[in-house]
C-alpha positions, 0 to 999 in steps of 0.5 A, a space after each residue: 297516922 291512922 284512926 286506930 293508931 291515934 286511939 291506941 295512944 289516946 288508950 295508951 296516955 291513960 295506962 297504969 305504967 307512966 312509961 307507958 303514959 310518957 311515950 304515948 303523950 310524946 307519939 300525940 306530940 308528933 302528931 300534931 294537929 292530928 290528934 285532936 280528938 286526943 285532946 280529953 285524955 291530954 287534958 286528963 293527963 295534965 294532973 299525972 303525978 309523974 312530971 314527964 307525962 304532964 309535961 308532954 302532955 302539955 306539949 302535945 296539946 300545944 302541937 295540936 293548937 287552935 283546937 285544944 284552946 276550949 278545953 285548956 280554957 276549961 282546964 285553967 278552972 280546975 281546982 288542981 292548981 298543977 292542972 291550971 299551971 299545966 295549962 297556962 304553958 300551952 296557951 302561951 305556945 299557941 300564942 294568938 290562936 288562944 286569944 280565946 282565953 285571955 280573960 280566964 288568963 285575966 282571971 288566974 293572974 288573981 290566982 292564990 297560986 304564985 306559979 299559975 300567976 307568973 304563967 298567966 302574965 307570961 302567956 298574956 305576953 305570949 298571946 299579945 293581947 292588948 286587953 291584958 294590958 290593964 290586968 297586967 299593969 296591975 300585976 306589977 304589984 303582986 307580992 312575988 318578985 317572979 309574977 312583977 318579971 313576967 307582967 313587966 316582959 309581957 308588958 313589954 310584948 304588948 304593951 304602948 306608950 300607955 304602959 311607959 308610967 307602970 314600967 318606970 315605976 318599976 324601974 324602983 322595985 326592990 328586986 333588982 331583976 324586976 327593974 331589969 326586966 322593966 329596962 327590957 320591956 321599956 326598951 322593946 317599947 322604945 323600939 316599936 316606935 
């Protein structure tokens, strides 16, 4: 892909059409790691009202990796809470090349936004980061049933011995899905030894 090419797409992600939009996030997608400096407009795209052009703009920031990690971090502050959520997806496809933002991931599992709650435990998970571990015990109390599955999975994912007591007191929930998924993580755990 050639220099000029990349800026047509990034020109193009920022079109009136969302066809237009939707097509050009996919072509940066493909690209992969070669469309970094893309990765401004991808960002700006993650507000877009059309659906499939946040979303791919989303993936097209995971494809481009390591690089886009800054300004996703950047992007998990924004007062949009569709921005924030949008966010959280790529990081946890990056996986540990995001380590960088586990803190703000910390930091959104406080978020009035119930979404951007369950997407910052399952990124956490995602990254495996075993500073998340207090953050995410602690998220084994939230209020929504969703955000309790995803800490108890990523508990499950990066969590040791130390997190046996949080995930069996789980295992009492009153949503039945929350005690599953605290059976998976102890299991996973179980397993890692």
């Amino acid at each position: 892909m050639t220099q000029s090419e990349i800026q047509e797409y990034i020109k193009a992600v920022k079109q009136h059409n969302p066809y237009v939009r939707h097509r050009a996030a996919i072509a940066l997608w493909e690209m992969g790691t070669e469309a970094k400096e893309a990765v401004p407009a991808l960002v700006n795209a993650l507000k877009d009202k059309h659906y499939d052009v946040c979303s791919r703009a989303a993936k097209a920031l995971e494809a481009i990796g390591k690089a886009a990690v800054p300004a996703l971090m950047e992007a998990l502050k924004n007062k949009d809470s569709q921005v924030r959520v949008m966010a959280a997806v790529p990081l946890g496809e990056i996986g540990g090349g995001a380590k960088a933002a586990v803190s703000d991931l910390v930091k959104a599992l406080k978020d009035r936004d119930t979404e951007l709650r369950q997407y910052a435990a399952d990124t956490l998970g995602m990254i495996g980061s075993r500073t998340a571990v207090p953050a995410l015990i602690e998220a084994l109390n939230d209020k929504d049933e969703d955000v309790r599955k995803a800490a108890a999975e990523a508990l499950g994912e990066v969590g040791d011995e130390e997190v046996v007591s949080a995930l069996t007191k789980a295992l009492r929930d009153t949503d039945k899905f929350v005690r599953e998924y605290a059976t998976e993580a102890l299991k996973k755990i179980k397993g890692k030894k």
